[in-house]
C-alpha positions as CSV (number, residue, x, y, z in Angstrom):
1,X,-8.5,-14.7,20.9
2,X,-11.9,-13.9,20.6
3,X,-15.0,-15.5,19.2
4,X,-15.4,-13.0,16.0
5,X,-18.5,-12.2,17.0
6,X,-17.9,-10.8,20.0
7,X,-15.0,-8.5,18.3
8,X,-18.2,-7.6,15.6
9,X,-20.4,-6.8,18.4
10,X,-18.0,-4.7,20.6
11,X,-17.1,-2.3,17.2
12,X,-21.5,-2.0,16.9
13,X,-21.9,-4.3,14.0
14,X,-25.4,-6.6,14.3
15,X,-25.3,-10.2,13.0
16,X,-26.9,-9.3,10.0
17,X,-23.8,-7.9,9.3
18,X,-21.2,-10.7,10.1
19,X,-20.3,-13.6,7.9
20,X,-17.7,-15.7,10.1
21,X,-15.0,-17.4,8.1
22,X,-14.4,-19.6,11.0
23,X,-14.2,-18.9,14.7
24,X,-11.8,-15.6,14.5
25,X,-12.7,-13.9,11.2
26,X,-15.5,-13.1,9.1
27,X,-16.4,-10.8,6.0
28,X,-18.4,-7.9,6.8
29,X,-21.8,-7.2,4.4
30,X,-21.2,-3.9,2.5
31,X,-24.6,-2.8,3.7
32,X,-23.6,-2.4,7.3
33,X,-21.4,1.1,5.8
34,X,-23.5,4.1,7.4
35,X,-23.5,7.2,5.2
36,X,-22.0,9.3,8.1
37,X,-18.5,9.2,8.7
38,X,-18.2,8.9,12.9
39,X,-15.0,8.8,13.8
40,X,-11.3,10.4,12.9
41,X,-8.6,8.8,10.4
42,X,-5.6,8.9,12.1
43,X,-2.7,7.8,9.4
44,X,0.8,5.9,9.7
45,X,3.5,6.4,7.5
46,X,6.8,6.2,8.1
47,X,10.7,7.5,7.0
48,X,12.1,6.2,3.8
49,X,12.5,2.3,4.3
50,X,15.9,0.7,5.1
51,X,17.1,-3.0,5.5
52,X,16.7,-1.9,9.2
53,X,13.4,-2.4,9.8
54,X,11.2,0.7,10.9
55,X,8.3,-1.4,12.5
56,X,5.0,0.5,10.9
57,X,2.6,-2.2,11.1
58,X,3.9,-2.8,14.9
59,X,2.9,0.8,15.6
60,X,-0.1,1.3,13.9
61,X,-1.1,-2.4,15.9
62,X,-0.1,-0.7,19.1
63,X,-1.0,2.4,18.8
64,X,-4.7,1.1,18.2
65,X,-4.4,-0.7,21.7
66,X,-3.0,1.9,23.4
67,X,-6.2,4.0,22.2
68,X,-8.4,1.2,23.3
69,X,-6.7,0.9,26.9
70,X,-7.2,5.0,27.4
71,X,-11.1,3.9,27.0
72,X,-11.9,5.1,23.3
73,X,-13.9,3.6,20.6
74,X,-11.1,2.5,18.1
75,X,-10.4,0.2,15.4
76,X,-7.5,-0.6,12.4
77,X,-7.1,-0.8,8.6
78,X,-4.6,-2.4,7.5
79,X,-3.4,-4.3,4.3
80,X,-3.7,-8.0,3.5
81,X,0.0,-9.6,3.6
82,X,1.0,-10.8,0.4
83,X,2.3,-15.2,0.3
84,X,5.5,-13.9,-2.1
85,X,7.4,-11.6,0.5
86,X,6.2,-13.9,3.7
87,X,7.7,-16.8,1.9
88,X,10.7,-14.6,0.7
89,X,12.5,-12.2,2.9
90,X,9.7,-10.4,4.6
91,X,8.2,-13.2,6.4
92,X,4.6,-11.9,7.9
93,X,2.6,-9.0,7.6
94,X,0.6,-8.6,10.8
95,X,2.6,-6.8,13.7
96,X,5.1,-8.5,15.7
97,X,5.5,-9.2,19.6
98,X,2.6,-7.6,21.8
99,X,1.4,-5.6,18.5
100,X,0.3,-8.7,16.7
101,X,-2.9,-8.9,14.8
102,X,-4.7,-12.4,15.1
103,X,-5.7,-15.2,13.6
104,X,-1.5,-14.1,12.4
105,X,-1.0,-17.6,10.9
106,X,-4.5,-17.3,9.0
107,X,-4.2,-13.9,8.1
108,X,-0.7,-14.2,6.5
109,X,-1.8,-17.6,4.5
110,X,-5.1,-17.7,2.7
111,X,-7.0,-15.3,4.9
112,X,-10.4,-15.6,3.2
113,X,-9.6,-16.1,0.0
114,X,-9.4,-12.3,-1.3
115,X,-6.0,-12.9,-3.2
116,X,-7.3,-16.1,-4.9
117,X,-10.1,-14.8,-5.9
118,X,-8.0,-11.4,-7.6
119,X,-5.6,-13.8,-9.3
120,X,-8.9,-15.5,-10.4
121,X,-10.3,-12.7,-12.1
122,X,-6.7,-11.5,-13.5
123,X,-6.0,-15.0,-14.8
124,X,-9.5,-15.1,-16.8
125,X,-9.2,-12.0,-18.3
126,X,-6.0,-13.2,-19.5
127,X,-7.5,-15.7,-20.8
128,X,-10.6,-14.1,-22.6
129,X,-8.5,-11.5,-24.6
130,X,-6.3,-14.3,-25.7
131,X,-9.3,-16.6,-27.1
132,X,-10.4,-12.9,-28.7
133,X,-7.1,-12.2,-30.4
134,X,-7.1,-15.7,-31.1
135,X,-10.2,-15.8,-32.7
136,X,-9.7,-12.4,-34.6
137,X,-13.0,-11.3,-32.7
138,X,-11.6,-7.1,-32.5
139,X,-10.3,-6.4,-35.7
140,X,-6.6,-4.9,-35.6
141,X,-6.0,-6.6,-32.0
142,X,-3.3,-8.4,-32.9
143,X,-1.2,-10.9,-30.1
144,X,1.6,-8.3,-30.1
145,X,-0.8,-5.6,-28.9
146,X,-1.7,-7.3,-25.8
147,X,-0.4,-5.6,-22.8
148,X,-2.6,-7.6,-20.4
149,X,-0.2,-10.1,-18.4
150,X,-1.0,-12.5,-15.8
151,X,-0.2,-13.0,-11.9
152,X,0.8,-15.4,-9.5
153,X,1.2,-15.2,-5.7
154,X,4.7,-16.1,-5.2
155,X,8.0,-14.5,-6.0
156,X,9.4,-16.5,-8.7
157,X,11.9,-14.5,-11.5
158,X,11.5,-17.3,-14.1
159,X,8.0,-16.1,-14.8
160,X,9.1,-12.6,-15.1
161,X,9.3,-12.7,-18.9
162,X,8.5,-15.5,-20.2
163,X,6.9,-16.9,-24.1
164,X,3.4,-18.3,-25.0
165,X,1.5,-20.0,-27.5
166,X,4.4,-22.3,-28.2
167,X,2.7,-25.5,-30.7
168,X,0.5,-26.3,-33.6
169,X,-2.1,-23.5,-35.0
170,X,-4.6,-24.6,-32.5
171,X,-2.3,-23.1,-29.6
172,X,-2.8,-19.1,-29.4
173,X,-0.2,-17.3,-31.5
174,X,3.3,-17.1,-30.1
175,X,4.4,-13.9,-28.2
176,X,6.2,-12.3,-25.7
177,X,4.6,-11.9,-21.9
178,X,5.3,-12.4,-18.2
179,X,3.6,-12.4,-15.0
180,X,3.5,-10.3,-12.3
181,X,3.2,-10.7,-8.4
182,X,-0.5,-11.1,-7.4
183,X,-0.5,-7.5,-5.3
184,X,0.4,-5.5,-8.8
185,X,-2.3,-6.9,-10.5
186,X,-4.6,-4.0,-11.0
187,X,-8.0,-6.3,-10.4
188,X,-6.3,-5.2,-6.5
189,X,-5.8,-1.7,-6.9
190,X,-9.2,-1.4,-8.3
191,X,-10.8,-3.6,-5.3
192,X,-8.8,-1.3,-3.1
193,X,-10.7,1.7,-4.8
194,X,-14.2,0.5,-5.6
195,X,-17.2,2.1,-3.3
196,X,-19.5,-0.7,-4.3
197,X,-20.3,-3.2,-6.9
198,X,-21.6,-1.3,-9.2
199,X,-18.4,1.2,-8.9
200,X,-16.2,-2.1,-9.4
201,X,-18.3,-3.7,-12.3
202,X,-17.5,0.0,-13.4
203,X,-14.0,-0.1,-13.1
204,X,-13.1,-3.4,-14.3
205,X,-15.2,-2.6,-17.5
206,X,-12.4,0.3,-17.9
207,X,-9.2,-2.4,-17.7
208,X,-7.4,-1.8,-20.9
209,X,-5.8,-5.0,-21.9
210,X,-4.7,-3.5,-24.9
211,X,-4.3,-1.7,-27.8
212,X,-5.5,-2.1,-31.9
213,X,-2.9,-1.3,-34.3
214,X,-4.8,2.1,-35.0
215,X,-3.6,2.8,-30.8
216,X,-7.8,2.1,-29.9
217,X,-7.7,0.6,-25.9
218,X,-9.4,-2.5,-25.9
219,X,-10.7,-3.1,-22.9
220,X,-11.8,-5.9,-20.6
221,X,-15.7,-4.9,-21.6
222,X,-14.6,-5.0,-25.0
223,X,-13.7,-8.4,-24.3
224,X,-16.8,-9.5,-22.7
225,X,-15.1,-10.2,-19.7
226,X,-16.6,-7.9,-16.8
227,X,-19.9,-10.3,-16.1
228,X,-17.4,-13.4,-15.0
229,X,-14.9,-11.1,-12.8
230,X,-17.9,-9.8,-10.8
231,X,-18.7,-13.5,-10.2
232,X,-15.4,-14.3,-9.0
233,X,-15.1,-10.9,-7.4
234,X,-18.7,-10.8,-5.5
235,X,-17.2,-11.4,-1.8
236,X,-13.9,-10.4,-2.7
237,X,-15.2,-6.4,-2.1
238,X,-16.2,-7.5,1.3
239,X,-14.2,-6.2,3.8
240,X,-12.2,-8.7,6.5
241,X,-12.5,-8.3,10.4
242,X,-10.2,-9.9,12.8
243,X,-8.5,-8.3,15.8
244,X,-5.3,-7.0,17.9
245,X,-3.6,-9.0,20.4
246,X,-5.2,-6.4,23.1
247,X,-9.1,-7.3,21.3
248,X,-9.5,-4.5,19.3
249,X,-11.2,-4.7,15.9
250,X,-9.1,-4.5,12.6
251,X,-10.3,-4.5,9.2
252,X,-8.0,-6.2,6.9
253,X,-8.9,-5.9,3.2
254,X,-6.8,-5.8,0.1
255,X,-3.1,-5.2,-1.2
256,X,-2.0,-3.6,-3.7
257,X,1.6,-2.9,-4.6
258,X,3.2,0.3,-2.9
259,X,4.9,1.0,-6.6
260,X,2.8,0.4,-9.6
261,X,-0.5,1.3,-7.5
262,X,-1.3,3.4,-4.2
263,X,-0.1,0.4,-1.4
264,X,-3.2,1.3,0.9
265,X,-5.9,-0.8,2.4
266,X,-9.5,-0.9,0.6
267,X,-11.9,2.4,0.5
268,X,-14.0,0.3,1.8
269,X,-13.1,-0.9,4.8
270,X,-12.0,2.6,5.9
271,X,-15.7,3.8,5.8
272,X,-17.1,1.2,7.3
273,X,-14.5,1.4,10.4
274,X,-15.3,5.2,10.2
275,X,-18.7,4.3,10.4
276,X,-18.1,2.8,14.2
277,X,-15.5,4.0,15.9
278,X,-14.5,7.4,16.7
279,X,-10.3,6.8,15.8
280,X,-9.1,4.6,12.6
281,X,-6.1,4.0,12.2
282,X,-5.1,3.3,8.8
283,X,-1.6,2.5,7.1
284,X,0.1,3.8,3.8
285,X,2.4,1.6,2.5
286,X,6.7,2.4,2.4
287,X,7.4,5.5,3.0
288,X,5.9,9.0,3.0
289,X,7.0,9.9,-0.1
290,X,5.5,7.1,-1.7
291,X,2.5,6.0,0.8
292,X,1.7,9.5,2.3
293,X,1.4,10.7,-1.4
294,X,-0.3,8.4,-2.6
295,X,-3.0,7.7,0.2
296,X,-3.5,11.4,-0.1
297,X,-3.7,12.3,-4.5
298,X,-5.4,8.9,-4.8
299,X,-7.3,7.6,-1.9
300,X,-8.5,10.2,0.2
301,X,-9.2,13.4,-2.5
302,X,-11.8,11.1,-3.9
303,X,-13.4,9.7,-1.0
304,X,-14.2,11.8,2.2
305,X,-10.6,10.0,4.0
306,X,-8.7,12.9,4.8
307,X,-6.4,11.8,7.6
308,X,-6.8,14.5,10.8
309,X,-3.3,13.5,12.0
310,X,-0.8,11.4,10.3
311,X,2.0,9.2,12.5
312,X,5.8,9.1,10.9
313,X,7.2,6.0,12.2
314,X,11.3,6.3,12.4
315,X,13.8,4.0,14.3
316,X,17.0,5.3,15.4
317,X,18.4,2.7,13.5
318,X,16.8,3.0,10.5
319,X,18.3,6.9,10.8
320,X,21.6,5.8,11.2
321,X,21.2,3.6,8.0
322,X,20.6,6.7,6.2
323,X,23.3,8.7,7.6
324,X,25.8,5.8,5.5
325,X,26.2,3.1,8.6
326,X,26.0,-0.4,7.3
327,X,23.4,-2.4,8.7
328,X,25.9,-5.1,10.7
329,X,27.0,-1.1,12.2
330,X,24.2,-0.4,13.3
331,X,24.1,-1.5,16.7
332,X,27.0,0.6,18.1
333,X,26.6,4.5,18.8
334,X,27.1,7.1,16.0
335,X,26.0,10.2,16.5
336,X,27.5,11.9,13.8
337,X,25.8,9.4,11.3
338,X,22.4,9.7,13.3
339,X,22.3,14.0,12.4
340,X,23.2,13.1,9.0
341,X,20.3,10.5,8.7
342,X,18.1,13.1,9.9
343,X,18.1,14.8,6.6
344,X,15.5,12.0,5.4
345,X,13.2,12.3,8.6
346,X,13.1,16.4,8.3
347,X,12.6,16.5,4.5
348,X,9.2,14.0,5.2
349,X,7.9,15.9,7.8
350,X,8.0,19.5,5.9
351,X,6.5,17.0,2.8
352,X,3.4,16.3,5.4
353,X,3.2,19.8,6.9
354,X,3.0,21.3,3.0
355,X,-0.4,19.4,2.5
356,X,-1.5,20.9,5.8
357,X,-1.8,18.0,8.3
358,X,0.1,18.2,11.8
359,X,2.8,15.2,11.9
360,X,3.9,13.2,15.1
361,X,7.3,11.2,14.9
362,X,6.9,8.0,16.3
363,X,10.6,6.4,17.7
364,X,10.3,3.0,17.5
365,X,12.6,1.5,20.3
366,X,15.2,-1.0,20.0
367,X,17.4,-2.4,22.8
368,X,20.4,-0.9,21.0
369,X,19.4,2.6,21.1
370,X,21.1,5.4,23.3
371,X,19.6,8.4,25.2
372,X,22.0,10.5,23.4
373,X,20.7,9.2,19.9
374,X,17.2,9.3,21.1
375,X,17.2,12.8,22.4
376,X,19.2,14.0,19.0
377,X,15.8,12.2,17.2
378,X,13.2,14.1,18.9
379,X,15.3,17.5,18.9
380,X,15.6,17.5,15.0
381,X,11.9,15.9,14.5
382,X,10.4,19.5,16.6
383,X,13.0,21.6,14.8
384,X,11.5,20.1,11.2
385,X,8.1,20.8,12.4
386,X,6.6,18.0,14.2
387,X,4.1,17.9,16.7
388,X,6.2,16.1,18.8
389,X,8.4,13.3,19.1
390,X,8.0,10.2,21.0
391,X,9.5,7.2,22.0
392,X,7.1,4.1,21.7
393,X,7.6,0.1,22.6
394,X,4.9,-1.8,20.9
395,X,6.5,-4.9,20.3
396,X,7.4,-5.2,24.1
397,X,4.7,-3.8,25.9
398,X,1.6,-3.7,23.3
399,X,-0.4,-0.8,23.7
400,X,1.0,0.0,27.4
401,X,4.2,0.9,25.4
402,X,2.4,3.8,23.4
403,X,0.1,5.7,25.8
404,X,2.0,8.9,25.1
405,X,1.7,8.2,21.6
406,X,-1.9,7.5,21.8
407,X,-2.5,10.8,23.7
408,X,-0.7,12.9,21.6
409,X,-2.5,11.7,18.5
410,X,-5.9,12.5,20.5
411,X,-5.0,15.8,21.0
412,X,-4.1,17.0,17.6
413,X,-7.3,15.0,16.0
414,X,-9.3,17.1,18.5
415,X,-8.0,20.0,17.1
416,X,-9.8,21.8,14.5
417,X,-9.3,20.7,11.6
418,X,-6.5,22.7,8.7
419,X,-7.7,22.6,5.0
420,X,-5.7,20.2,3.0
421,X,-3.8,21.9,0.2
422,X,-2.9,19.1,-2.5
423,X,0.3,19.5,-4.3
424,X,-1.3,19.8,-7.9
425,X,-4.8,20.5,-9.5
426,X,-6.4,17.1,-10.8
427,X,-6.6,19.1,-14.1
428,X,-2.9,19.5,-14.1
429,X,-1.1,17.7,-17.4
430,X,0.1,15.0,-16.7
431,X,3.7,16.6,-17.1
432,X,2.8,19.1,-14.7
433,X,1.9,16.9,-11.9
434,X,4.6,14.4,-12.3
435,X,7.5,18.1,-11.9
436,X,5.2,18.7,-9.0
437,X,5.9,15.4,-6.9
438,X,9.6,15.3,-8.0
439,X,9.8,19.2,-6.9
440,X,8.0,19.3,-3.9
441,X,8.3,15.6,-2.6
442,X,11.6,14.2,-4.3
443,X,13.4,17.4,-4.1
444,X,14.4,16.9,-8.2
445,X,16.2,19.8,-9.8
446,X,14.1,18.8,-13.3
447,X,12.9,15.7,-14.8
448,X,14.2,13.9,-17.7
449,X,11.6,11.8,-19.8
450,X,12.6,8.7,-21.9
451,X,11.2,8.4,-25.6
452,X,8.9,5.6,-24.8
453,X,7.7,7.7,-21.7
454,X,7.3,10.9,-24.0
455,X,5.7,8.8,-26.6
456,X,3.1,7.7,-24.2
457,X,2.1,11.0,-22.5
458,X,1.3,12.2,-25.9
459,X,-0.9,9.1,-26.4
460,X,-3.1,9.1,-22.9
461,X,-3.3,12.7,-23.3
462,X,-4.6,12.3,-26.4
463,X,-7.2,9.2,-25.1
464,X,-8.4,11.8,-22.1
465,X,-6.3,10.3,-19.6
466,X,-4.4,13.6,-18.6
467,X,-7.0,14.2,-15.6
468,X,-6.2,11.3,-13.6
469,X,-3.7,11.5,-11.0
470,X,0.1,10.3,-11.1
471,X,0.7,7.3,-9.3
472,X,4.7,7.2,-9.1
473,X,6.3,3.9,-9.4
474,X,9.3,3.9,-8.1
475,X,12.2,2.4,-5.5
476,X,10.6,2.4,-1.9
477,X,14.6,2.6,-0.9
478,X,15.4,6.4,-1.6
479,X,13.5,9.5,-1.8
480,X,14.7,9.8,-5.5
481,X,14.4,7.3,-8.2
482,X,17.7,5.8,-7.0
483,X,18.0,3.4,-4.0
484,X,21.4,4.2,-3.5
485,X,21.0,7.9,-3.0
486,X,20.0,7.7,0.6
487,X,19.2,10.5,3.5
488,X,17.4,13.4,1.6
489,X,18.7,13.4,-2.4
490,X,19.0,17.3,-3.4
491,X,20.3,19.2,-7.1
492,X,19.5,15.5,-9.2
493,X,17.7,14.7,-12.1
494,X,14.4,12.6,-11.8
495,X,14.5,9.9,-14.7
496,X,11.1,9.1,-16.4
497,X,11.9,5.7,-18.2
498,X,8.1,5.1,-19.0
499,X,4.1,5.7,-18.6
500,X,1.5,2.9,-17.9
501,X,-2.0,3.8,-18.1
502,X,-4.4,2.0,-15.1
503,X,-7.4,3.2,-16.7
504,X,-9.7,0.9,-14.3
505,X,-8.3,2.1,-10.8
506,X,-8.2,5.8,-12.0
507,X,-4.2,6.5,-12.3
508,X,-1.3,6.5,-14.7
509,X,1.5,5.3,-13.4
510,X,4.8,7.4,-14.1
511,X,8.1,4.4,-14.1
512,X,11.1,6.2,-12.6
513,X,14.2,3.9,-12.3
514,X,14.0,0.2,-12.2
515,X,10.7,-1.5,-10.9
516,X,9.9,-5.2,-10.8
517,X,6.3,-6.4,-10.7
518,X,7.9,-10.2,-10.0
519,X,10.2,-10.0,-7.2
520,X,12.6,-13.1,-7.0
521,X,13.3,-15.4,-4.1
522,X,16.3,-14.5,-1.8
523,X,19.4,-16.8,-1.3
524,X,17.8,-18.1,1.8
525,X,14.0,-17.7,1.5
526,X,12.3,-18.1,4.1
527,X,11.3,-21.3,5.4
528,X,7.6,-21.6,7.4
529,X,6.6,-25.1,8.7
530,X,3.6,-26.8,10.8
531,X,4.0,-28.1,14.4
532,X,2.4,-31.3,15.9
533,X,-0.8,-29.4,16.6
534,X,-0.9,-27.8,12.9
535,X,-0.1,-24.1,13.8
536,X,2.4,-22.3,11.4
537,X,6.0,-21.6,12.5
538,X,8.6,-19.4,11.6
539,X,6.1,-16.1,10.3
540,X,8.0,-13.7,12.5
């Protein structure tokens, strides 16, 4: 690795600039984000996720070497790992073999503190509107109207829903809670979103933590609560450089959850690599039809981040997955199950093309791939519409192993640019934008909306809420609402079982199917340890 400061220097950031957090990372000031952008967003998504694996950090990591070793001006943003998957069934978040991202073991534990300091600021809040309802400060804010819950940074089901205010009168009033996982708190969506301090002091001011029995928000200003997040939140909003295995800058800064919020790395940190280099290459989180989406209706409509080309990471595997192959199958040959699988790849890249941006498919190699499975790939990826197709080894080779990629992705940004059609007007109901995703991006025949979900769209419509966009929450497994309708779902019914209001970050939140904000622990979580010389084992 390199001394930060030389990665600072070689992206064009002066000193003035760089606050090292040790030798290999540092927080960058806000101030050093120029008001032009520079450079070109180039953005990786990838096909719908399977137990497979589909590698997207690994290619985004290599791909911004390979654009450094053909001599350009490059840098990444990617997400901050979360401690509950890496010490669950994920393990780490930064790359893998000759695509890694370094300080890994630092990054993926602690970092700089960002995550601490969101659960910080969560936690407090917590604790402010509880002393308020406690104290009878709001009248008609009763215990039962909080909707506020807390966090924690590790996947643990007991806390999922849990009671509070057990004791004598000098406890807080008994009633019903939980917590969620750090990364769906939305103190990190709104981090993710915020231009500046005074956007974020604006935003958290806007948290609703609940409602008065007359159905009034009561929100974290309300509270008095916005004064002590920005103190706990004051470096939080800086963004994180570190660097590639190949010594390329990265900014690394934020997390939210790819299903209750937009899974995308902070606004931030994308402008300020866009200030410096003349390709970024950014993440979305799952798949297209959640992380595409979403980086596009939330992130990059509001902020100047239009992506000029956009990467669809697919493994041969992960294709065969969808084609009805059980994972312990998926090693051998199929090529009937690979055209089947195809369905999900084709259906992804006509949901890209539809918002006008040119899509390359990306084929993530594994040992176990054919020719024959390969070639069947990239012949139905051109078919769909693609740019092209092409076979990349990241994790073997580092950036050597996408050069094609690289250059393929430099041609289409140099292109000129098409206008970005959106799939719904902002002024939409919210009704109308949630039929348009489940039309245009789910393939839904019609959408069927629970009482409680019904109920609720007739209250935020009422509040104003109606012109924010739709932030779907749903399984990152299927297409559909459904993780067991795999390939591309067609003729169903798209089930609405509730709305949530995330009034801060600037969405609603529309729950289709089951979604847990707590993941629980696997039957064999994983297991990291130290060596003899204090380095952290077992991440990948």
């Amino acid at each position: 690795m390199k001394i930060i400061s030389e990665i600072a220097a070689k992206m064009g950031l002066s000193d003035q600039h760089v606050v090292p957090y040790g030798k290999y990372k540092a927080k960058i000031d806000l101030s050093a984000i120029k008001n032009n952008r520079q450079g070109k967003m180039i953005l990786v998504t990838g096909m719908t996720p399977t137990k497979a694996g589909e590698g997207k950090t690994t290619t985004s990591v290599g791909l911004t070497q390979a654009l450094g070793k053909l001599g350009h001006s490059v840098s990444a943003t990617l997400r901050e790992p979360s401690l509950g998957p890496i010490f669950g069934i994920k393990g780490g978040g930064t790359g893998g073999g000759k695509s890694t991202v370094f300080p890994d073991d630092e990054i993926n534990v602690h970092f700089t503190g960002d995550a601490h300091a969101v659960s910080s600021a969560h936690n407090l809040l917590s604790a402010l509107t509880d002393n308020v309802v406690y104290r009878g400060l709001i009248e008609g804010f009763n215990p039962e109207n909080i909707t506020w819950r807390r966090v924690v940074d590790m996947e643990d089901r007991a806390l999922r829903s849990i009671v509070t205010g057990l004791g004598d009168a000098q406890n807080s009033p008994v009633r019903e809670t939980g917590f969620d996982i750090v990364t769906a708190s939305e103190i990190m969506a709104i981090l993710s979103l915020s231009l500046d301090l005074n956007d974020l002091r604006d935003r958290l001011g806007r948290i609703i933590v609940g409602f008065t029995r007359d159905g009034v928000p009561v929100t974290a200003k309300d509270v008095n609560a916005v004064g002590s997040l920005m103190a706990l939140l004051r470096y939080a909003i800086q963004p994180n450089l570190v660097q590639t295995i190949e010594g390329q800058p990265v900014v690394i800064h934020t997390g939210p959850f790819g299903n209750i919020a937009h899974g995308c790395s902070s606004v931030v940190g994308d402008k300020l690599a866009l200030s410096y280099s003349d390709y970024v290459v950014t993440e979305a989180g799952f798949g297209a039809d959640l992380g595409f989406e979403k980086f596009m209706h939330i992130k990059a409509r509001f902020n100047n981040l239009e992506p000029s080309v956009v990467v669809l990471v697919t493994t041969v595997r992960a294709v065969k997955s969808h084609g009805g192959i059980k994972t312990k199958d998926l090693d051998a040959e199929n090529l009937s199950a690979l055209e089947d699988g195809c369905s999900n790849v084709e259906h992804l890249i006509n949901v890209i093309n539809s918002f006008g941006l040119k899509v390359i498919v990306s084929i993530n190699k594994f040992p176990t791939d054919t020719p024959a499975e390969v070639d069947i790939l990239k012949k139905k990826a051109i078919q769909s519409g693609a740019f092209d197709a092409i076979e990349c080894d990241v994790f073997a080779k580092g950036g050597e192993g996408a050069l094609e990629l690289a250059e393929s992705v430099v041609e289409v940004a140099n292109q000129s640019p098409s206008e970005i059609k959106y799939l719904y007007d902002i002024n939409d109901s919210i009704r109308d934008k949630v039929d348009s995703l489940a039309n245009k991006v789910y393939g839904a025949k019609d959408v069927k909306w629970s009482l409680a979900a019904r109920r609720n769209l007739r209250k935020f419509t009422e509040l104003g809420f109606d012109k924010l966009p739709v932030c779907m929450a749903k399984t990152s497994f299927s297409i559909s609402h459904d993780p067991k309708l795999l390939g591309k779902p067609e003729g169903y019914t798209f089930e609405i079982n509730d709305l949530r209001i995330s009034a801060g970050a600037g969405f609603t939140y529309a729950v289709a199917g089951k979604i847990v904000t707590m993941p629980g622990l696997p039957s064999k979580p994983r297991s990291l340890d130290v060596d003899s010389e204090s380095n952290i084992i077992n991440l990948s």
